[in-house]
Steps between C-alpha positions, in 0.01 A plus 500: 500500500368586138805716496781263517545546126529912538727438812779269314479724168564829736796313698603392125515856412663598827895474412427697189295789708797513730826485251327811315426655799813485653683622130293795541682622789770717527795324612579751761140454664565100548729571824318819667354392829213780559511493866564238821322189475484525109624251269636633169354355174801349423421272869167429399556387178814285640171382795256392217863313390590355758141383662400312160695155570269455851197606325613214268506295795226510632313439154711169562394471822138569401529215224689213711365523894118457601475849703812668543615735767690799420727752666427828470815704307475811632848777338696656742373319803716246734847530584598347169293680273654834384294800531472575086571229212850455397531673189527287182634621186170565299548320182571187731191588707280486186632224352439305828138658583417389117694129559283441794179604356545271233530233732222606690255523238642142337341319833197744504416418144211250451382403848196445590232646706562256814916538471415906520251483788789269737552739834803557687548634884660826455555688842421847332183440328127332573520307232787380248465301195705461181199708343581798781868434455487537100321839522700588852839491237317745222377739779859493648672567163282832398534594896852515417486665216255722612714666739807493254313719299347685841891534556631628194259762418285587833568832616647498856181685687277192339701182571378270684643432820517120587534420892 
């Protein structure tokens, strides 16, 4: 856990990675869907959005309950859940992505080494702790925006072709 510091400054940094990122786009590129069962970037930015308020919860969740158990949330699965993200408009996606982050890192900031070790029952993983969780949320952000960029500028014959 001698990374915790690295881990909060790179999910510090993360709303400003993204907001750049996503200027550098063509405008046009935002909306093209490259194929069935593709989101566009425009969906996976509006994903990192939209998924930031129950990461925040369960930071809360983390913080307030002895061992909580958490659902999985698994996109486009259930009869409920739509197959891509509804798309958000993007300056409201960023602003919300960075609003959430800063609340995020607010209750992440200063605890100690007991608070990070507390473990959680999640249904996906082996283990789950607010430690797991905190770099879980950094590995999910540059997923994302890993295939953005895999999406904008990936030539069709190399894309990678998620089941």
């Amino acid at each position: 856990m001698r990374d915790i510091p690295d881990l909060l400054d790179s999910l510090k940094r993360a709303p400003s990675i993204l907001s750049r990122f996503v200027e550098s786009i063509p405008e046009q590129k935002l909306d093209l869907r490259r194929g069935d069962g593709f989101w566009t970037i425009a969906e996976h930015v509006s994903h990192l959005a939209g998924v930031q308020p129950m990461l925040l919860q369960r930071i809360e969740r983390f913080l307030k309950e002895e061992h909580p158990e958490f659902v999985p949330y698994l996109p486009g699965q259930g009869e409920e859940e739509p197959d891509t993200p509804a798309r958000m408009e993007m300056t409201a996606a960023l602003d919300q992505f960075e609003g959430c982050r800063i609340k995020q890192l607010e209750l992440l900031k200063g605890l100690d080494e007991k608070t990070w070790r507390r473990t959680g029952t999640h249904p996906e993983y082996e283990a789950y702790s607010l430690y797991i969780l905190t770099r879980h949320i950094l590995m999910h952000d540059h997923w994302h925006m890993y295939r953005m960029e895999e999406l904008w500028l990936t030539r069709d014959a190399y894309l990678t072709q998620l089941a």
